[in-house]
N, C-alpha and C positions, 0 to 999 in steps of 0.2 A: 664787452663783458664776455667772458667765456661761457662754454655750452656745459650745463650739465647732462653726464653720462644720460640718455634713454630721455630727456625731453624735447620737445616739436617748436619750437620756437617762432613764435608770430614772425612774419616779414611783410611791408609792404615796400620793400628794397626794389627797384628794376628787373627782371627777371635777365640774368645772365645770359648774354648770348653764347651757342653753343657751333660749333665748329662741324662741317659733312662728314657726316658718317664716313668710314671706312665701306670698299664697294662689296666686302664681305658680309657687311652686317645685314641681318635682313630686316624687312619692313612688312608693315600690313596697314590693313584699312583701321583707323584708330575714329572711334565716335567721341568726341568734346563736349559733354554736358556742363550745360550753366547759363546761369544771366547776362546777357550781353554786359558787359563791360570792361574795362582794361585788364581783368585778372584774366577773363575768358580769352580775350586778345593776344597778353604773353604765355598763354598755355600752349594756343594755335599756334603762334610763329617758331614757338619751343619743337613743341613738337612735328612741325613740318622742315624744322631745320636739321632733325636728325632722322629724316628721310621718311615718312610717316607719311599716310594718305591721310587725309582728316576731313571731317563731316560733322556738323553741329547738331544739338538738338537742345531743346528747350526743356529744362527739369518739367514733365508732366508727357510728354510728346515721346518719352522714351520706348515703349510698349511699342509704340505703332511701329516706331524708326527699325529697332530691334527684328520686328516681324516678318518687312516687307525686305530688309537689307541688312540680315547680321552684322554687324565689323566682326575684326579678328581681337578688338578689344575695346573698352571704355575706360576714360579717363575723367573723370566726376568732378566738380569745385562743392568744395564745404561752404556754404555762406555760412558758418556761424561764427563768430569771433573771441568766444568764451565757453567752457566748461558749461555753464547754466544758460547761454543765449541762442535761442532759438529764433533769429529774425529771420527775415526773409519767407514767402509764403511756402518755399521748398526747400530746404535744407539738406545738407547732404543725408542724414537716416532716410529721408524721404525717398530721395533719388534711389540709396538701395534697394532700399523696400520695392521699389518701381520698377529696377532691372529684375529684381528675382523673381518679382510676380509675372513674367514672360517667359512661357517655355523656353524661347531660344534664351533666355537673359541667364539661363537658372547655371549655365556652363561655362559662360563668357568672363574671360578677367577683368576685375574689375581694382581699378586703381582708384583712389581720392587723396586731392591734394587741399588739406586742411588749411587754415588759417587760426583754427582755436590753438591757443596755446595749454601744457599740459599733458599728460600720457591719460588722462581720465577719455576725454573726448577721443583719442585716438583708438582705445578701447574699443569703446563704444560704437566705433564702426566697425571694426574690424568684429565683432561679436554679432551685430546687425548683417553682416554679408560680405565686406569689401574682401577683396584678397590682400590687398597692399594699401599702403598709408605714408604720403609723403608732404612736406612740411611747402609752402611756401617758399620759401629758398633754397628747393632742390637742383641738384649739378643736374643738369641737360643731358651728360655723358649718363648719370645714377639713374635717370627718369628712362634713357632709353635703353638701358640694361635693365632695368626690373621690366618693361615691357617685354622685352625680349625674353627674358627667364620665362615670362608666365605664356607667349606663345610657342615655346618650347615645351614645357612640361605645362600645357592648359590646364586649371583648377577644376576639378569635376565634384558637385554634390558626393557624397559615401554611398545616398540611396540612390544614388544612379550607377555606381560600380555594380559591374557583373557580379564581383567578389565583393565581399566586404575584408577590407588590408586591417583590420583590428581582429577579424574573427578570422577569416580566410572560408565564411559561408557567404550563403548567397546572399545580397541584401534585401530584405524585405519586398519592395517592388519587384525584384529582379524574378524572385522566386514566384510571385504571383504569377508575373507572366510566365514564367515555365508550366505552373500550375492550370495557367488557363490556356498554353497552348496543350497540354495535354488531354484536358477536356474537350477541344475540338476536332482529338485525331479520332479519324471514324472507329468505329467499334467493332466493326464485323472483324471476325474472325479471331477476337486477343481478348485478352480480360483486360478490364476497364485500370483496374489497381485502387491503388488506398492514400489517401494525404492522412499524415499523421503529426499529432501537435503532443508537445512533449513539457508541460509543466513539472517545476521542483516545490513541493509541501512549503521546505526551507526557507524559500524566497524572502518573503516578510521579513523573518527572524536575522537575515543574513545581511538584506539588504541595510534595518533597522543599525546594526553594529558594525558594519564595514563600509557602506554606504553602494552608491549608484552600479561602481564598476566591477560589481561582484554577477550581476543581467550578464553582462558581456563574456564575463570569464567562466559562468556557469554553461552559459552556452557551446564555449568552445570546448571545456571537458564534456560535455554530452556526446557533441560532434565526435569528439577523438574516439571516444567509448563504440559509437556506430562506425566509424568507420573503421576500426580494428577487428569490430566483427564480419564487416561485410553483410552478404546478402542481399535482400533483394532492392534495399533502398540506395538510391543514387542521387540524389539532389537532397539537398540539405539549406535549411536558412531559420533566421531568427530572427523575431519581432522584438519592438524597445521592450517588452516585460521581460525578456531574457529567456523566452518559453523558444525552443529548439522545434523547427520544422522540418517534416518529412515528407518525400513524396517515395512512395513503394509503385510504380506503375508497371503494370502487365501480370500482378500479382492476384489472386485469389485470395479469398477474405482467410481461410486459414492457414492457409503458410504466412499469411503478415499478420496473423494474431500471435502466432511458431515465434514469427521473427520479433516483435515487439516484446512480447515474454522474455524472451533471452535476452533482451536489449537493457530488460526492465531488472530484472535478479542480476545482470552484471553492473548495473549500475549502482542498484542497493550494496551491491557487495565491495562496493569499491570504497575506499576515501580518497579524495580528490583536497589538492591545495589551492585556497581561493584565496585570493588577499593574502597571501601568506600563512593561510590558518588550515589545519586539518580538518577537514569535515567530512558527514556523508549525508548523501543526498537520495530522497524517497521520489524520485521519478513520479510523478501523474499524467501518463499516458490515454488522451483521449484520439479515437480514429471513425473514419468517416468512408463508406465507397466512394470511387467517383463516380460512380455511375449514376447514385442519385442524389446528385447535385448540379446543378442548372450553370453554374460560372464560378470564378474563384472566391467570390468573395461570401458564397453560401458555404464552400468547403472546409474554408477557415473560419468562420463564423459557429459552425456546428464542429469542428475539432477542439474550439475551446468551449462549449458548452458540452463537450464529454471529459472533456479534462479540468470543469469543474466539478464534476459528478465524481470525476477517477478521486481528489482532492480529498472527496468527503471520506473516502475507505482505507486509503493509504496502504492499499494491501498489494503492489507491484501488478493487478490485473490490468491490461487495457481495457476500456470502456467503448464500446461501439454506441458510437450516434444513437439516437433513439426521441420522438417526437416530442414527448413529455418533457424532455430534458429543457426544450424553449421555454419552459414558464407559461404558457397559452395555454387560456383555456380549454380543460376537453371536451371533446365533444359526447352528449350524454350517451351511453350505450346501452343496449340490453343487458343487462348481466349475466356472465354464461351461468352456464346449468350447474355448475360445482358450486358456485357462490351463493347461489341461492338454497340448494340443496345441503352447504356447509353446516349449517346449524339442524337442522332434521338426522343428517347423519350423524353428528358427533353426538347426539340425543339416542340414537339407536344403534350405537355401536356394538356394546355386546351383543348386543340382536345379532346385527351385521357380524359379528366374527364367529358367531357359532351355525348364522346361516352358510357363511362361506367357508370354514373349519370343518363344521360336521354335514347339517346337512345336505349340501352338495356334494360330497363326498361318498356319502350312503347312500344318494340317488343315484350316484354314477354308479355305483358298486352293483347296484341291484339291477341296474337297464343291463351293464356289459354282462352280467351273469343270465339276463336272459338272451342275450347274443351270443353266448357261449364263452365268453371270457369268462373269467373266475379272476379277475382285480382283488376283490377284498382279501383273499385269503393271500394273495403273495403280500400285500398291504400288512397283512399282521408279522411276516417274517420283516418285512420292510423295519414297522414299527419299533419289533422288539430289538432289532438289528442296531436302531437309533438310539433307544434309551442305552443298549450295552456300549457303546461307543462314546456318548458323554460322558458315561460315569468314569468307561475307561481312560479319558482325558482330564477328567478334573483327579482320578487319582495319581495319573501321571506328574500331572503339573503338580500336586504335593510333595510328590520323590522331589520331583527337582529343585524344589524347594526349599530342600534342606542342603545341596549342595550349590547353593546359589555362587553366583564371582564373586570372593571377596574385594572390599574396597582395597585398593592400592595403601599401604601403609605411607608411605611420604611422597611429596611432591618430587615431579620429573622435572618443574622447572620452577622459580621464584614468584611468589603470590602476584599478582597482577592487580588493579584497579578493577575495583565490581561494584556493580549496579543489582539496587533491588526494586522491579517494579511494580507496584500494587495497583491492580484496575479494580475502579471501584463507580459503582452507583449512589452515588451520596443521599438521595430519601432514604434508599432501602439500607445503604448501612451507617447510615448517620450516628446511630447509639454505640455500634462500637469502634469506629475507625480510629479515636482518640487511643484504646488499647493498642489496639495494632498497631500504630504509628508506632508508640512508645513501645513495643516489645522487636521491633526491628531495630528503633537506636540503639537498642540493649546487643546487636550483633558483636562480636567478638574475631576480629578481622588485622590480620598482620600486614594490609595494603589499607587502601583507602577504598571508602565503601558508601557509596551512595544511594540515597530512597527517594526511589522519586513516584509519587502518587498521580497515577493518570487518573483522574476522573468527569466523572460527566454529572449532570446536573440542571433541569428543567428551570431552577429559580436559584435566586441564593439562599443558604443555608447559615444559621448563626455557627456552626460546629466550623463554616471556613475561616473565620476568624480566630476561633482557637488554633485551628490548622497553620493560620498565617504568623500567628505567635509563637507555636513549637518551631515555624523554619524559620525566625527570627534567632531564636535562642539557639539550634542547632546547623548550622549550613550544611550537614549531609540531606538531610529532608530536603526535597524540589517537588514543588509543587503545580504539577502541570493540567492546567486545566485544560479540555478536550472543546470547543464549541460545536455543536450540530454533531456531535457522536451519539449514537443510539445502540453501543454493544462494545461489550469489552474485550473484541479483536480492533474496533476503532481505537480505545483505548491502548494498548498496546504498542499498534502502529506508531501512533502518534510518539510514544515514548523510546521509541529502538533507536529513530533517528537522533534524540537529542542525550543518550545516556554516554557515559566516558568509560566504561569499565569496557574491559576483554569479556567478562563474564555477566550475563544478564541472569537472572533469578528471577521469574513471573510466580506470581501470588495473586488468589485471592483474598478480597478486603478484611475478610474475617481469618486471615492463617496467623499463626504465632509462631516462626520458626526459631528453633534451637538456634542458639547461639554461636554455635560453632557449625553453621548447617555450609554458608561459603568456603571455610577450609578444607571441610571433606568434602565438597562440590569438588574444589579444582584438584584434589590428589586423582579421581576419575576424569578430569578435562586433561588435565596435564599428561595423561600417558595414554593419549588419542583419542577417547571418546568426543561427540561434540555435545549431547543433550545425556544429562542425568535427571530419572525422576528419583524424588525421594520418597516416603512412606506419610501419608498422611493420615493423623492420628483425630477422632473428636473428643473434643474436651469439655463436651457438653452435655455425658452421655444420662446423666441424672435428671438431664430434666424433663422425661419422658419416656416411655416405653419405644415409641419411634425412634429416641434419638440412641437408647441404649442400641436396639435391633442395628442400627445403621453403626453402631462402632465399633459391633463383631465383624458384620459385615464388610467392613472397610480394612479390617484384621485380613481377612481371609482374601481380599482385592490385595493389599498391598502389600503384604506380610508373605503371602502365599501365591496368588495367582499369577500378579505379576513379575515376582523373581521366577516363579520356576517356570512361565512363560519365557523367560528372556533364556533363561539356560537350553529350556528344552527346542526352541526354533532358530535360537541366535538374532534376536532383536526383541527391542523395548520399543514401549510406548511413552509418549508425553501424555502426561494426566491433566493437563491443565493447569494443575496450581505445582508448589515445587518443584520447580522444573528448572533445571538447570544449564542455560544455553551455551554456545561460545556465539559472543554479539554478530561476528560477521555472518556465521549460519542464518541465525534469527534473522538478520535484517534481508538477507533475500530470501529468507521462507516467508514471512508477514504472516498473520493471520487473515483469514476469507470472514468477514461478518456473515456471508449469507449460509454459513456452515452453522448448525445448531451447534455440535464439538467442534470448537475450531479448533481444539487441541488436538484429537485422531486426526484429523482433515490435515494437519501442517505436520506431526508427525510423518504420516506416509509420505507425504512430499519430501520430507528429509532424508526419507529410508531410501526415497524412488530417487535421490543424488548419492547415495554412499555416505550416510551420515551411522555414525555408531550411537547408539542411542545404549545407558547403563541405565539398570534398575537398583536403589539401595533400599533394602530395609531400614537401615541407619541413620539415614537420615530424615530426621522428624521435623513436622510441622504440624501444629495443632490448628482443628476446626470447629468449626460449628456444625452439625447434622442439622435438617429439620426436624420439626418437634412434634408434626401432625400429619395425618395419614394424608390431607388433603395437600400439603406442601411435597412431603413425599412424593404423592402422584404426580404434580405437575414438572418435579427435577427430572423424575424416571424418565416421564413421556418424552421429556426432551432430550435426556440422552439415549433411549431408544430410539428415536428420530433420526437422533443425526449419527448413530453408530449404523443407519442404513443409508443415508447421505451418502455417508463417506462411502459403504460398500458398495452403491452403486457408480460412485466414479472411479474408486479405485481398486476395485478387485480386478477385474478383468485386465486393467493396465498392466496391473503390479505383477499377474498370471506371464505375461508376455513380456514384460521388461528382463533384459539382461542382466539388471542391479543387484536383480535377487538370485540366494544360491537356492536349488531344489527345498533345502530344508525349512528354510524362510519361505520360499512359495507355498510349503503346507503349512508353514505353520499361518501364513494369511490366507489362507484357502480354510483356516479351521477358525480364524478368528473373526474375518468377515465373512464368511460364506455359511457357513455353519452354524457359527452366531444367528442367524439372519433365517434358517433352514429349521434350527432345532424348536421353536414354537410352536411351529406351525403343525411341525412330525407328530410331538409329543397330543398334540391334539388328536390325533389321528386314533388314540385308543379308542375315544368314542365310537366312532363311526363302524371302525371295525369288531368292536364289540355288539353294537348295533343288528351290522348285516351280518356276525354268527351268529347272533339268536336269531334274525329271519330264517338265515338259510336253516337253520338245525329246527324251526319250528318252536321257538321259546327258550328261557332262559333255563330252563328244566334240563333241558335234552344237549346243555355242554357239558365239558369235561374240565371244570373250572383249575382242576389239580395238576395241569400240564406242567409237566418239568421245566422247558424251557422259558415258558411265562413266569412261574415263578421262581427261577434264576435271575429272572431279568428285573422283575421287583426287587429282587434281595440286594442285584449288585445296586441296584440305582439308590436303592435305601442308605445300602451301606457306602456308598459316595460321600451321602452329606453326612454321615457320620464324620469319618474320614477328613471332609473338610476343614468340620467344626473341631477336631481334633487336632489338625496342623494350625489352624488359624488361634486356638489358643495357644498351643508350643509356643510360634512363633510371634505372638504378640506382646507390643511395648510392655514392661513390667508393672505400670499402672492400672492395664484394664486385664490383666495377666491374674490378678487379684481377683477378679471379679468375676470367678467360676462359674455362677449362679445365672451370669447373662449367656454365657454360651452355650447350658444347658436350655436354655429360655429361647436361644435362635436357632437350635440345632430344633426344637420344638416346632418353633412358629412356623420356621423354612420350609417343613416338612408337610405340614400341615396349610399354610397359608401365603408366608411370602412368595415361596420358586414361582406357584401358580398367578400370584400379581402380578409378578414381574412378565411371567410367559405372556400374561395377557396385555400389559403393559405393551409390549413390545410386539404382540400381532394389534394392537390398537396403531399402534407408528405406522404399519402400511396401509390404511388408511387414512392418516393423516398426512401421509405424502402426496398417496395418490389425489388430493384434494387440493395439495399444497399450500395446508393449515401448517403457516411455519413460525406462529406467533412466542413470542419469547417471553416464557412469564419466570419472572425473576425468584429465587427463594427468599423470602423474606424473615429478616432478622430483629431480633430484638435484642434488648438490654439483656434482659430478664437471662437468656439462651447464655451469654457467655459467663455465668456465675458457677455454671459446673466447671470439671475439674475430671 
């Protein structure tokens, strides 16, 4: 009967004699496993007739034989005689299994000569360990050619390759022991350096739709990305989860925090083709010293318990090791002195600011006057020097106000694919998210335009059900739920990497934007800017006196302050909501969670790359204000918080960076420095009013009618006139009607908000120094979005 193509055909035929080797061929010691009998017999004479040293062992006996006496290869009997018969008490899987379990076995070729008939059973070894597979009525000449092939080119495990030939990294073993001889070289005199482990957000998602071999190829675009940069990492390797290993050694903790940064924004910034597909991929970078870590396998142990922590934030930061990060209990502490004293202080804050405001101030004044300084009195030129100087800025920024950059009339290049994304807290806006979804389908967009709602959420909510229903009936809605996010830079994050547009659009959950808000986004992307904000309008200003006060006030922020900011220093800010990115920007800026503004905070970093950041009045998005003085207070405080956040990480940089021209260094020298400066000044009347009636002996004995003092009232007066005067010019034609409210803020301002806010905001340095950085959300209602 003839042989079908690829199957093994049973024989219990004689086994073929075979003719002497040629005296070129070479030989080696060949081991013979199996049950004595005639098959084991023509195996032996087989192969001692094609020149073969041979040595028996008994299927169980192999280990020992293996240990004491490597061969240069093993030649195996299958007892089985069918796909499903497993007779014999050792079977050729067995024997496998047998060789591999022996360090020396794990190397050695291993050959089996079946008797089951079928390609299943052949499989099946050859999946189990074997190298080769040959049938019962194999040619003596083919038996002693695939010997020879395989002592030629020996079969070696992958995790035993220095390299790995699929990645061209190191393989997992291979790297530990680098890892743990490096841990052994003495220490004196070098720095210890850093192992660094390199997870992708993606993984899951990637792995779920393309399957297993996306590990392997994520890893090897990683590698290429490291090594195009260079630096100070030299050895590279990769674990089966496809997470990319680094060892940085002789390095200091911050040049390879330097270097992991950069590793981590060129990564974000890339798309990479995996499986054939375009992607981008959000790096989670956790690292470890080696210095404190005892052997390799606490090193890597504690760089994926930072690179599960990096996971949760998704913000391209590296994560340094840290104890808590194991899950172990802690151990219970005293509580420092801040924590405890947290809640007394924030109880006696005004206290605290007018002790540290005025009175310390008027006691210095009064000791150096009797040391012969006169503090106070340069203190009042100081003063009044401060308030001329605001007023002269805020009527500055009105000029420029009016000749803002106009928007580009038409696009520089063809509309592209855009993405809208809305982070959202579903308790807190659960009443109106249904609005907002549906006032974004309503976009009006000559590309394709997607909404994808990041959100977070402690339990389930009935409103995701309807949620689930609108992205049934519409496929632009995506609906990405966030798990374990606690802030909407988590949010965010989570959504950079999965959106398709060129153009991302970040929204808060409560904005309504115009309809046509993405075609004038990209006339300003398309003729080089990367981030537009637009003008954010509330539409809720009826249903309270707070939220009217709040939608003058956002007239004169967005209408006025920030165009003629941008004119007059040459750069814009991102506001957080309306804001208009180019995706690749966004995805390696991310936003920081632990930033109060992660909008200021991820602005300057884009400034501090050469990012051009535009301002439009034009473009509108509607909000919700708070409705209550007490909600009020708690938005202010926190962006008074974190508008000093951010000036203390990034003034002084952004001072010294070569990013910025002179004119941008003042104007961030006046918007965080100054910012940050002028509460505290303007406080300073007290004091100094104070120590002139000491020193003049009463309030009797001044000369209240001083010209330059009362200059300095006049102009700072007429400032917020002035403001409230360009903020309604320039405001939307809706609340442009509404004369009555800007007469009503030009009032309040004057008499009550400036000085909230001033206090508001020397409140925040207090809550820094305490590092009270608790996030209290503004809270919405139904009721709030019924205005207009």
């Amino acid at each position: 009967m003839p042989e079908r193509p690829g199957q093994v055909l049973t024989s219990h035929r004689p086994l073929p004699t075979a003719s002497p080797p040629p005296a070129s061929r070479p030989t080696g010691h060949v081991l013979a496993v199996g049950t004595p009998g005639p098959r084991l017999d023509r195996l032996t004479r087989t192969l001692r007739a094609t020149g073969h040293e041979v040595s028996h062992a008994l299927p169980g006996d192999v280990t020992v034989r293996v240990q004491h006496a490597p061969p240069d290869a093993i030649v195996a009997l299958d007892d089985r005689t069918g796909e499903d018969d497993r007779t014999g008490e050792h079977g050729g899987l067995e024997v496998i299994r047998e060789v591999r379990a022996a360090p020396a076995g794990r190397a050695l070729p291993l050959l089996m000569v079946t008797a089951a008939p079928g390609p299943t059973a052949v499989a099946d070894l050859l999946r189990q360990g074997a190298d080769d597979c040959v049938p019962d009525s194999f040619d003596p000449v083919e038996l002693a050619a695939r010997i020879e092939a395989k002592l030629r080119r020996p079969p070696v495990p992958i995790e035993n390759l220095l390299l790995d030939p699929r990645t061209g990294l190191h393989s997992h073993p291979h790297f530990l022991d680098e890892l743990g001889r490096e841990l052994k070289r003495p220490a004196a005199g070098r720095r210890p350096g850093v192992m660094a482990m390199v997870g992708v957000a993606e993984m899951g998602v990637l792995e779920s739709r393309l399957g297993p071999r996306v590990r392997r190829e994520v890893a090897e675009r990683l590698a290429g990305v490291a090594e195009k940069l260079g630096g100070a990492c030299d050895r590279f390797g990769w674990d089966d989860d496809g997470r990319l290993l680094m060892l940085l050694p002789g390095v200091d903790e911050d040049t390879a925090r330097r270097a992991l940064r950069k590793f981590a924004a060129t990564v974000a910034g890339t798309r990479f083709i995996v499986a054939d597909e375009n992607v981008r991929l959000t790096p989670a970078i956790g690292w470890t010293p080696l210095a404190e870590c005892a052997d390799h396998h606490q090193a890597v142990a504690r760089a994926r318990d930072a690179v599960d922590e990096s996971l949760r934030h998704r913000d391209l930061r590296p994560v340094r090791y840290a104890p808590w990060m194991r899950g172990a209990p802690r151990r219970r502490r005293r509580p420092r002195l801040s924590l405890a004293l947290r809640p007394l202080i924030s109880a006696l804050s005004p206290v605290l600011v007018l002790l540290l405001g005025v009175g310390v101030p008027f006691m210095a004044y009064q000791r150096l006057y009797e040391l012969g300084w006169d503090l106070g009195s340069a203190m009042y030129w100081v003063v009044v020097s401060g308030l001329l100087l605001s007023a002269v800025l805020i009527v500055l920024e009105c000029l420029f106000a009016l000749d803002s950059v106009p928007r580009p009339d038409r696009p520089a290049q063809p509309y592209p694919p855009a993405s809208a994304v809305i982070a959202a807290y579903l308790p807190n806006e659960a009443a109106t998210i249904v609005d907002t979804v549906e006032s974004f389908l309503r976009l009006e967009y000559p590309n394709d335009v997607e909404i994808v709602l990041a959100y977070n959420t402690p339990h389930p909510l009935p409103v995701e059900d309807t949620l689930r229903e609108m992205a049934r009936r519409d496929p632009r809605l995506v609906l990405l739920p966030v798990p374990g996010s606690t802030s909407k830079a988590q949010n965010i994050n989570a959504a950079v990497s999965r959106v398709r547009g060129e153009v991302v659009g970040i929204f808060d959950a409560d904005h309504h934007p115009a309809p046509d808000a993405f075609r004038h986004a990209w006339h300003w992307l398309s003729h080089g800017y990367d981030v537009v904000q637009g003008h954010c309008v509330v539409r809720n200003g009826d249903s309270s006196w707070v939220a009217k006060l709040v939608g003058v006030e956002f007239e004169a922020i967005y209408a006025v302050s920030h165009p003629g900011r941008t004119r007059l220093y040459g750069f814009g800010v991102f506001g957080g909501s309306n804001g208009f990115w180019r995706t690749d920007l966004l995805a390696r800026t991310r936003m920081h969670g632990s930033m109060l503004t992660e909008d200021i905070d991820s602005s300057m970093r884009a400034l501090g790359e050469g990012a051009r950041i535009a301002v439009d009045r034009t473009l509108i998005s509607r909000e919700l204000a708070p409705t209550t003085l007490r909600s009020l207070w708690n938005q202010r405080s926190r962006w008074a918080q974190g508008w000093l956040q951010v000036s203390l990480r990034h003034l002084w940089r952004a001072l010294r960076s070569p990013a910025f021209t002179r004119r941008q260094k003042l104007g961030l020298l006046v918007l965080l420095g100054w910012r940050e400066v002028q509460p505290w000044l303007t406080l300073q009347v007290l004091p100094v009013l104070m120590y002139a009636m000491w020193k003049a002996g009463g309030p009797t004995r001044i000369d209240w009618a001083v010209p330059v003092c009362l200059l300095a009232m006049l102009v700072t007066l007429s400032a917020g006139v002035v403001q409230a005067a360009f903020a309604w010019r320039l405001a939307v034609p809706e609340l442009r009607r509404r004369r009555a409210w800007f007469w009503r803020y030009l009032l309040v301002s004057t008499v009550f908000y400036t000085h909230f806010k001033n206090f508001v905001a020397r409140q925040a340095l207090l809550k820094e120094a305490l590092r009270d950085r608790q996030w209290r959300v503004t809270p919405r209602a139904a009721k709030e979005a019924a205005g207009r």
